[in-house]
C-alpha positions as CSV (number, residue, x, y, z in Angstrom):
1,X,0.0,0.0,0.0
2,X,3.3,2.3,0.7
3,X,4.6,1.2,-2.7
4,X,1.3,2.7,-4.2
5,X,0.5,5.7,-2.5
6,X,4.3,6.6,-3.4
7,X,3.8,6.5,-7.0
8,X,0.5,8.3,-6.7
9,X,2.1,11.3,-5.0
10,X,5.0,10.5,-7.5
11,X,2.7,10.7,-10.4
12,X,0.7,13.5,-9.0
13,X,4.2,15.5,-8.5
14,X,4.9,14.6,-12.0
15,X,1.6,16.0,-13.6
16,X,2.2,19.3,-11.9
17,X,5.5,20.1,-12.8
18,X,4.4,18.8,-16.4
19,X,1.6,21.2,-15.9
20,X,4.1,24.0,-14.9
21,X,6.4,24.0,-17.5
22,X,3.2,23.9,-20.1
23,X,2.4,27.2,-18.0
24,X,5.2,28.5,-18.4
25,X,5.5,28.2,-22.4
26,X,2.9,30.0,-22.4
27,X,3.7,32.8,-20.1
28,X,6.8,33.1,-22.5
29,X,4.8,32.9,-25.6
30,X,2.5,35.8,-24.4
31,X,5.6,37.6,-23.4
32,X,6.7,36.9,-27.0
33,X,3.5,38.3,-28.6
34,X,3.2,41.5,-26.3
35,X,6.9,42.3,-27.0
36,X,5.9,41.7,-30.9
37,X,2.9,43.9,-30.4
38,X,5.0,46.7,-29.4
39,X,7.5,45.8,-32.0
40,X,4.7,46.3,-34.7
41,X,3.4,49.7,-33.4
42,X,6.4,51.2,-32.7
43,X,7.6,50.4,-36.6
44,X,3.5,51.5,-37.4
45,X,4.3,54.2,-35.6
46,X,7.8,55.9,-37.1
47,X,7.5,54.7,-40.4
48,X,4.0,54.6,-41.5
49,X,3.0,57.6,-39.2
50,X,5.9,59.6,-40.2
51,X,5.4,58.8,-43.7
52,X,1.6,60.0,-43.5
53,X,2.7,63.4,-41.9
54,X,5.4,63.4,-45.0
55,X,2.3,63.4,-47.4
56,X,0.1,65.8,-46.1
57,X,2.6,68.2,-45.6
58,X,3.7,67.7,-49.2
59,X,0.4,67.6,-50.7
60,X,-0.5,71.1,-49.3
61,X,2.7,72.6,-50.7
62,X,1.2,71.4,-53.5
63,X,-2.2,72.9,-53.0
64,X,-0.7,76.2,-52.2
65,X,1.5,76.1,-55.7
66,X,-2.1,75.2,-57.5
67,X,-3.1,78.6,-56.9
68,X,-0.1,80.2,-57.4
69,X,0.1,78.3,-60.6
70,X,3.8,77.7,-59.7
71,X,3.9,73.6,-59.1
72,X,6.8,71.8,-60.2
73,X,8.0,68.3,-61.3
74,X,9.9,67.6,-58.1
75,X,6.9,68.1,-55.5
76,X,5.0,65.8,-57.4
77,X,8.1,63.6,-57.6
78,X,9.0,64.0,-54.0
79,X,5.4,63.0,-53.4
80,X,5.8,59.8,-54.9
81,X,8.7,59.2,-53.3
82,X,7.5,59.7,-50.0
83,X,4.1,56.9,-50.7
84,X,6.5,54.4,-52.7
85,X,8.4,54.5,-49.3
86,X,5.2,53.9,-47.3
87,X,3.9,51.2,-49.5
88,X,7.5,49.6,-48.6
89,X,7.5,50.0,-44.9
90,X,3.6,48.3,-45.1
91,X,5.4,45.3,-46.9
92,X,8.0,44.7,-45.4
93,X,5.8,44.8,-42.0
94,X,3.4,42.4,-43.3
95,X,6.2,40.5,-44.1
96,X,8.1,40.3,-40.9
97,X,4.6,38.9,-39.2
98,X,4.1,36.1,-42.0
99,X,4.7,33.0,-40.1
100,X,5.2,31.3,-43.5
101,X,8.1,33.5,-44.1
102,X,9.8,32.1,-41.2
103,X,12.4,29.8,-42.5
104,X,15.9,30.5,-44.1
105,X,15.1,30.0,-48.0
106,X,12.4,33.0,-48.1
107,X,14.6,34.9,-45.3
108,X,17.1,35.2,-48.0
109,X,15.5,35.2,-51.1
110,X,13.3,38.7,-49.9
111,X,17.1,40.3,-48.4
112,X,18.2,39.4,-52.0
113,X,15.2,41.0,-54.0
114,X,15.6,43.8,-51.8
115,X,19.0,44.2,-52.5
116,X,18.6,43.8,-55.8
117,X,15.7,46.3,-56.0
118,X,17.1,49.0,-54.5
119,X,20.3,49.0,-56.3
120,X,18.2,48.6,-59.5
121,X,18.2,52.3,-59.7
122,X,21.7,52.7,-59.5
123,X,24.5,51.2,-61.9
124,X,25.8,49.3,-59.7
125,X,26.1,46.2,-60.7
126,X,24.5,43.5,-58.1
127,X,25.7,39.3,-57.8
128,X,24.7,36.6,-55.2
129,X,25.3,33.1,-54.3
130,X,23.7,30.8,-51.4
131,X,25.3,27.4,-50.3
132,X,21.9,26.6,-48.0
133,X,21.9,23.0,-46.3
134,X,18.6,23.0,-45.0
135,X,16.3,25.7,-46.5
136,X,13.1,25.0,-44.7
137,X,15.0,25.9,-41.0
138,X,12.9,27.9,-39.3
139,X,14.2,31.2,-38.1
140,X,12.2,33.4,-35.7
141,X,10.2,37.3,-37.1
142,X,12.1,38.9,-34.9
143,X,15.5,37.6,-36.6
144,X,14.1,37.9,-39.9
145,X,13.3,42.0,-38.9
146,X,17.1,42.3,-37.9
147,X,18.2,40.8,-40.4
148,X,16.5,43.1,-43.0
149,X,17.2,46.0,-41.1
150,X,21.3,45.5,-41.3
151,X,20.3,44.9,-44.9
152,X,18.9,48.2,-45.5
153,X,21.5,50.3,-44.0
154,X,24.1,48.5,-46.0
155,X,22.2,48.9,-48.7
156,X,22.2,52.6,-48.0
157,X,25.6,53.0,-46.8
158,X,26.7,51.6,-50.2
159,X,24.9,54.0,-52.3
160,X,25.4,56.9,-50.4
161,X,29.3,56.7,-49.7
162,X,31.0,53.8,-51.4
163,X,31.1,54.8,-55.2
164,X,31.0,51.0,-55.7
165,X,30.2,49.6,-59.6
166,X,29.3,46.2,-58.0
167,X,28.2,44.2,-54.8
168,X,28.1,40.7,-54.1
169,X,25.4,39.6,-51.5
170,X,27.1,35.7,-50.1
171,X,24.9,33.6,-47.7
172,X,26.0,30.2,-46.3
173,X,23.6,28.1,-43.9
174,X,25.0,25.2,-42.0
175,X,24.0,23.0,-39.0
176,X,23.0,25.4,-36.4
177,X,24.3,28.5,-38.2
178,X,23.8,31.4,-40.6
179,X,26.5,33.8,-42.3
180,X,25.6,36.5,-44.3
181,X,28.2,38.9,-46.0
182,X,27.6,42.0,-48.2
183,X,30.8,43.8,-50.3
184,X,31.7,45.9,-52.3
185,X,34.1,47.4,-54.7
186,X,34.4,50.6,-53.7
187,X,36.6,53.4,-51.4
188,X,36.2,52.1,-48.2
189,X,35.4,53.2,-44.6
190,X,37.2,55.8,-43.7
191,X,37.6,55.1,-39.3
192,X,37.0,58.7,-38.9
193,X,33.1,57.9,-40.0
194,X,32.2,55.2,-39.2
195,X,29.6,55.9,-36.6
196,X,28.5,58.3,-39.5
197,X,27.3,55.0,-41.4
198,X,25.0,53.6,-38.9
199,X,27.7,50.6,-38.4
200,X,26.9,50.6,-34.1
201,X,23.4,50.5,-35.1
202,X,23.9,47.5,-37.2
203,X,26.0,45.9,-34.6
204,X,23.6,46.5,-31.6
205,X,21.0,44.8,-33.9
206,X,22.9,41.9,-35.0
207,X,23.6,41.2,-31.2
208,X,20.0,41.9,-29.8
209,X,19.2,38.5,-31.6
210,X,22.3,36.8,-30.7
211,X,24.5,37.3,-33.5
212,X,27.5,39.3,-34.5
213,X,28.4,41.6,-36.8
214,X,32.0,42.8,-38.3
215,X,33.4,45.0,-41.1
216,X,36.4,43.5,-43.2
217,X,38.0,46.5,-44.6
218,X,38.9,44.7,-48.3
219,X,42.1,46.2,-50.1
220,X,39.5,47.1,-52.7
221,X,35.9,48.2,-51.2
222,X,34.3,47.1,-47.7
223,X,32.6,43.7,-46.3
224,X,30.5,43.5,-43.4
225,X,30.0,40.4,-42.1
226,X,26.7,39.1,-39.5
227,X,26.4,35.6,-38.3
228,X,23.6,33.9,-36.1
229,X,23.1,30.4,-34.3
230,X,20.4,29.3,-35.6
231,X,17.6,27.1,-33.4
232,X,16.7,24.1,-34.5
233,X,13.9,22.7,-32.1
């Protein structure tokens, strides 16, 4: 009778802490949503909201040149500009909360097409490769958004002060890893500015999801460098 209330209180003790951890998952998944919540209306927030305010200030320039009969090309350019870039910021949102988007292939196939996109309207001329073991590992939205977000700067960055003719985007998945590399052929980083380039920005992100991030000033042109572990449960 000993034997058997033992492995009822044995069993019972079992079923709570079973019970417990389930609890807890979920106390950590709802900490997960809320901290995506904010995520989502903070981004809502400075890029759609500031994009919004962008247009209406635009458009009454615009209404004030209509009766002055004085409206030029750019303000209707800058315009466009300022929606193409809102339309962007809504997609790449809706993207980053797409659960089906959450594995390596797409991760890297939207950083290319962006990539490529944006230096589309340049003449810089834009190359990949991806050695990918196991596309269909799943990588969190929250990775995915840093990930993108290095992207962009880089992107910018590249543009802006490199006077590159070509970049080659290089991604290689492994076992429980993912490297990502972006260079170019052009003048450098000068170390005088390079908190001008957003590069401390980029690192702090890369490391707020576990990762690390590193320039590799090339004898011709610049590489930066961000890695992650990668979870495979």
């Amino acid at each position: 009778n000993k034997n058997q209330i033992n492995h009822i209180k044995e069993s019972q003790i079992k079923d709570i802490e079973h019970k417990n951890n389930l609890l807890q998952k979920e106390i950590e998944k709802h900490k997960s949503l809320q901290s995506e919540r904010e995520r989502i209306s903070h981004d809502m927030h400075d890029d759609i909201g500031a994009g919004l305010s962008a247009i209406k200030l635009q458009s009454e320039i615009l209404k004030h040149n209509i009766d002055n009969k004085s409206i030029s090309k750019a303000e209707i350019d800058e315009l466009i500009r300022i929606s193409e870039e809102i339309n962007l910021s809504m997609r790449e949102i809706l993207w980053s909360l797409n659960s089906s988007n959450d594995n390596v292939r797409k991760m890297l196939d939207y950083c290319k097409n962006y990539i490529e996109s944006y230096l589309s309207k340049t003449k810089i001329q834009f190359t990949q490769q991806q050695d990918i073991e196991n596309p269909d590992t799943i990588v969190s939205a929250e990775l995915r958004r840093n990930v993108l977000l290095i992207i962009k700067e880089a992107c910018h960055n590249i543009v802006k002060h490199s006077q590159a003719t070509r970049v080659i985007f290089d991604a290689v998945e492994g076992q429980n890893f993912i490297r990502i590399s972006i260079q170019d052929n052009g003048v450098g980083i000068q170390q005088a500015r390079v908190d001008g380039y957003g590069l401390t920005t980029m690192k702090s992100r890369a490391e707020s999801v576990g990762g690390t991030f590193n320039i590799c000033k090339e004898t011709e042109g610049t590489k930066i460098n961000i890695s992650f572990n990668l979870n495979k449960d």
